[in-house]
N, C-alpha and C positions, 0 to 999 in steps of 0.2 A: 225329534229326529236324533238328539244328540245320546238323551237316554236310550232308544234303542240299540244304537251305533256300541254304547259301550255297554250293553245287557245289564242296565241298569245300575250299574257301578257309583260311587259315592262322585259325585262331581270334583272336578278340583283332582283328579287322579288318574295317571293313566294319559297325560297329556302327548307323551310321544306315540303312543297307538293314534290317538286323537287324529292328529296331525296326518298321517299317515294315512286312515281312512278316509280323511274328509279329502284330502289332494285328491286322492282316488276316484273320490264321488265326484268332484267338480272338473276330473278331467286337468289333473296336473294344477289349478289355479281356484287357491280357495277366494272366493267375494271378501273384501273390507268386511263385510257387515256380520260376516259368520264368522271370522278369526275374530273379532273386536267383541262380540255376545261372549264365544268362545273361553276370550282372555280374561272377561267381567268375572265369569266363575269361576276361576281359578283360586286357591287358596292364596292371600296377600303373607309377601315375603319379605324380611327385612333386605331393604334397596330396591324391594319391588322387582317388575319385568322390565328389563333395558330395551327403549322405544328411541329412535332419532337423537338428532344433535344434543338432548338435555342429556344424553346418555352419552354419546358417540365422543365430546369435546371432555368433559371432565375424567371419564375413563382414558381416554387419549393422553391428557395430563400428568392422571396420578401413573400410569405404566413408566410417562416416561422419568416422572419423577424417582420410582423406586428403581428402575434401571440407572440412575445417577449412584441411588445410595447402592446398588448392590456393588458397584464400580469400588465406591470408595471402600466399601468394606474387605472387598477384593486385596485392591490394593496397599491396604494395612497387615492383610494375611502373607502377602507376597515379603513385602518389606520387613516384617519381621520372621516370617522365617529363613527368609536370605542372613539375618545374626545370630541364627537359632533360636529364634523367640519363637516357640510354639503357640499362638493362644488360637485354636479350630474354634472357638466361640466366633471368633471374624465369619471363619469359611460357615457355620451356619447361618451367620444371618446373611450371607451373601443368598445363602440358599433360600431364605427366609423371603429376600428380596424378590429373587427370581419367581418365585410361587405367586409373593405381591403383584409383578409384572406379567405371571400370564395370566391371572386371575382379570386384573384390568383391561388385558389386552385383548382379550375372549370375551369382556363385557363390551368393548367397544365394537365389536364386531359382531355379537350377539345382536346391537342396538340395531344394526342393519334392515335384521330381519329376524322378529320376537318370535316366529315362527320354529325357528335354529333349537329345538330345546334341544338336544343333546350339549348342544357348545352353551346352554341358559344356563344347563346343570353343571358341567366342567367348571364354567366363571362362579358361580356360587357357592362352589365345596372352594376351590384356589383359593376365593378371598374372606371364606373364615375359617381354613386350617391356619394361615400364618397368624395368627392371633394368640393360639394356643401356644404357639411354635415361643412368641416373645414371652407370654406367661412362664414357657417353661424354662425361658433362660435368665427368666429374672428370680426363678429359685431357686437355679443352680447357683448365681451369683450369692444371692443370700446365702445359700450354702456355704460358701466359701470364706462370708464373714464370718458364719457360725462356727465353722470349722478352727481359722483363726484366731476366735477368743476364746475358743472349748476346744483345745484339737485333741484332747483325751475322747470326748464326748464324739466330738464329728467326725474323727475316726476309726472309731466303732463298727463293728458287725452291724450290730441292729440298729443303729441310728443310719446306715448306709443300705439296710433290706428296707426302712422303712421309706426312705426315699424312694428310692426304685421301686419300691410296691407303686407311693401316687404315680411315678412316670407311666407305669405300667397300667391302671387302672384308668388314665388320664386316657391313653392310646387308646387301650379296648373300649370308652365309650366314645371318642372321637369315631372310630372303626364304625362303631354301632350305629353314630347318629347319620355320618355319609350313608352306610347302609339305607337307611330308613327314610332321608330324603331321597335316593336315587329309587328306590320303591314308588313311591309315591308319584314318579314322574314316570317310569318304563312303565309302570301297570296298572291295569284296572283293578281294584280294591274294594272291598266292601266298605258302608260305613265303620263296622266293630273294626277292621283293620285298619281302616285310615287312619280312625282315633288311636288306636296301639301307636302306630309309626309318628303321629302329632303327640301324642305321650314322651315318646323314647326320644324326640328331636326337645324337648321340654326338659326334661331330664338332665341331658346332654348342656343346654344350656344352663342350667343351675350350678352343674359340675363346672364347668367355664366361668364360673361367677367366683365358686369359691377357689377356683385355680387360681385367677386371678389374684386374690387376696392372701395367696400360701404364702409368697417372697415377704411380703412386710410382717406375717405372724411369725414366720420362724426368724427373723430379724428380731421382733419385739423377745423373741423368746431368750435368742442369745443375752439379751442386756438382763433381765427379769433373772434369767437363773446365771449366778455370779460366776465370776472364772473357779478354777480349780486351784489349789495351792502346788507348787513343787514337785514335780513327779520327776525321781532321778531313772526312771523306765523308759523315758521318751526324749528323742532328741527331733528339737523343731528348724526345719528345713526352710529357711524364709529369705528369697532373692534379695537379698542385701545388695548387690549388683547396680539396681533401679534407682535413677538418681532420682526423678521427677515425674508427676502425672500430667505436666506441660503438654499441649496439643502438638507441639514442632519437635516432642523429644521420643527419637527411637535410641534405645540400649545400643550399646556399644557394641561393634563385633567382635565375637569371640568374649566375650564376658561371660558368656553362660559356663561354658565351657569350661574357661577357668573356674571361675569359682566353684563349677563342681569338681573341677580339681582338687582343687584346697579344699573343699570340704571332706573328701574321699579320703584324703592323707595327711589330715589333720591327727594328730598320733592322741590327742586329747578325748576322741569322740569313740563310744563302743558301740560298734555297727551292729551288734546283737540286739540292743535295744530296739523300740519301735520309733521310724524315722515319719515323723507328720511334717507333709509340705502345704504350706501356708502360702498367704498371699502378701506382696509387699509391706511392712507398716513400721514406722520407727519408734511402737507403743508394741511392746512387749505383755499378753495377758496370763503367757505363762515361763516354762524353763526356756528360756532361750538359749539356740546354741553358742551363741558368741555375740559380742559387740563387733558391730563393723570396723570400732576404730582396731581393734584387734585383730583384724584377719588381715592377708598380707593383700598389698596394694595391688588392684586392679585397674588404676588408672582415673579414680574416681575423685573430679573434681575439688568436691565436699562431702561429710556426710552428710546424708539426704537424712530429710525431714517430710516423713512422707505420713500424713494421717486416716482415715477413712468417715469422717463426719459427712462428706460432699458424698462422697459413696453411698452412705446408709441414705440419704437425703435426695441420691438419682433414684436408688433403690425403692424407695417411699414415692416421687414424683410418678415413674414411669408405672410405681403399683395401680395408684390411681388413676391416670389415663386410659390405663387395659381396663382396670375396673369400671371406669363411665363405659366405653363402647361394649363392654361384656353385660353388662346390665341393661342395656338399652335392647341387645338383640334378644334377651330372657325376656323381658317384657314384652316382645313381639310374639315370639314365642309360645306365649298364653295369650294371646290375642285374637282368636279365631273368626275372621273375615274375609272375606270375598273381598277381590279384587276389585271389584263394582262399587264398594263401599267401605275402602279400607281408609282408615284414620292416619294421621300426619305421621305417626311413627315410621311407618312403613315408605316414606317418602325417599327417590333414591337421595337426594339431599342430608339426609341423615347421616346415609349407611355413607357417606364421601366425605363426612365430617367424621363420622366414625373408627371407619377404617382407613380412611385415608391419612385428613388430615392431622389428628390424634398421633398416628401409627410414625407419622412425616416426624413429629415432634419427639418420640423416642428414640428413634433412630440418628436426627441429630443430636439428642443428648447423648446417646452413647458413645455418637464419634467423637465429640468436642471436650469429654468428660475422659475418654481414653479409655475405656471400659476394658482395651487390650493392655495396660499396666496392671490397674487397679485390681482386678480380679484373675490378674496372672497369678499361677502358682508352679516351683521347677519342676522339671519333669522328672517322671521317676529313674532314682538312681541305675547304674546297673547292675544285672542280677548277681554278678558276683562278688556284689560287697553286701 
């Protein structure tokens, strides 16, 4: 019946026409026993299809979990830029957060009634775009140490096309792979297609593997290729302002401000040169513009002694945690079964340890680590100096 229904179409595809036809046949109410055949064929997905309380309680959970973290994120974006501390890295993982929270929230409700694919497919793309979203801001981070110990190098043309190239080719297969899952569920498909679309989602995940693993190679890269010597062309722009990476310590207000005062009319510095802004650190790897104890008093306690070991070492932690749940959903991935007969990977137990709690774990490291210090850099001068 089914193969007719879908003019013979690859099974496992096309599940929203599915749905649609068969209410019809049955007069608005499809039988347990034909949505449950139905569900067996379907192609096994990592988290599976969200069925009852096993679903309904632990998605319930992590929404409201990440609606905590998106709060706190929030509120660190708020609090510092009420001093002028700009770091929008906060406002995305807020955003980061809020995708985690509908994704969970659309699985919980999904759980209702497995039936729902439209809302099966919304909660499935939600809750593995924010994955990519942490990958990408843990290599802008690295970035930024790169930048830091190379700021000749890391403020480069082509060392900044080349970045944005992976941001850019990162997106376009993200793009592709939503594409190719949302396929696979609106429409009836040949077998040659299906396998194309279980290809490009294959793919897709490989490229998520090695995303994953970019922030700690262009870190290992920084140490591996040595600073530069002395360049009197560049003048290094580094919030000396930042006393501590302490969890209870927000900047001073009005310290940005000043010090970019003082930096602008400093009659010592020639603004012709090229100006690299860096991220906090009391270890100098190249021409520094000045010693703190040399610039005029801003009100600062002590000079800070700020280093970045714990840094490259959240850097390295949070790499590996994306890396296990990125890995796990790749080997899914290539794991071609039916719902009827799919193996423990695919269990939603996994994808909760995965993306949940995994994802729980970086996100506390980043608040408790201050990731909004650490990886601050000032903002750019204005245009008329």
């Amino acid at each position: 019946i089914i193969s007719s229904m879908t003019n013979g179409a690859a099974p496992g595809t096309g599940s929203k026409l599915l749905v649609e036809q068969a209410t019809k046949m049955f007069n608005g109410q499809i039988p347990d026993y034909v949505s449950q055949y139905a569900l067996s064929q379907q192609r096994a997905i990592f988290g599976s299809y969200a069925h009852g309380n096993k679903d309904i309680i632990p998605s319930s959970i992590f929404a409201a979990v990440f609606a905590l973290i998106g709060l706190l994120h929030l509120f660190i974006f708020i609090k510092n830029y009420s001093r002028a501390h700009k770091f929008y890295y906060s406002l995305a993982l807020f955003f980061y957060s809020l995708l985690r929270f509908l994704g969970f929230l659309l699985r919980a409700i999904w759980a209702n009634d497995t039936l729902k694919v439209e809302i099966g497919l919304a909660s499935s793309i939600l809750i593995v775009i924010p994955s990519i979203i942490l990958a990408a801001l843990n290599l802008a981070f690295s970035q930024r140490i790169f930048t830091w110990r190379h700021p000749k190098v890391g403020s480069s043309k082509p060392f900044w096309t080349l970045m944005l190239s992976i941001y850019t080719i990162v997106i376009g297969i993200v793009v592709m792979a939503i594409v190719a899952d949302s396929v696979i569920v609106l429409y009836y498909l040949s077998e040659k297609h299906f396998t194309m679309c279980k290809n490009v989602a294959r793919v897709a995940s490989l490229f998520a593997v090695l995303f994953s693993c970019s922030a700690s190679i262009l870190i290992a890269l920084a140490y591996i290729y040595k600073p530069g010597t002395s360049n009197q062309n560049f003048l290094i722009y580094q919030p000396w302002w930042i006393e501590s990476f302490n969890l209870n310590y927000f900047v001073k207000k009005n310290s940005i401000l000043q010090a970019e005062k003082v930096f602008i009319n400093n009659p010592n510095f020639d603004f012709k040169k090229n100006v690299v802004r860096v991220i906090p650190s009391s270890l100098h790897h190249y021409t520094k513009i000045e010693d703190a104890a040399g610039m005029p008093d801003l009100g600062l306690e002590e000079s800070p002694v700020l280093k970045h070991n714990h840094s490259i070492f959240l850097i390295t932690l949070t790499t590996i945690l994306l890396l296990i749940s990125s890995i796990f959903r790749c080997v899914s991935c290539f794991i071609d079964q039916k719902v009827g007969n799919q193996s423990w990977i695919f269990r939603p137990v996994v994808m909760y340890i995965m993306f949940g709690v995994l994802e729980v774990i970086v996100n506390v490291l980043y608040i408790l680590w201050r990731i909004d210090l650490r990886f601050y850099k000032p903002d750019r001068l204005p245009k008329s100096v």
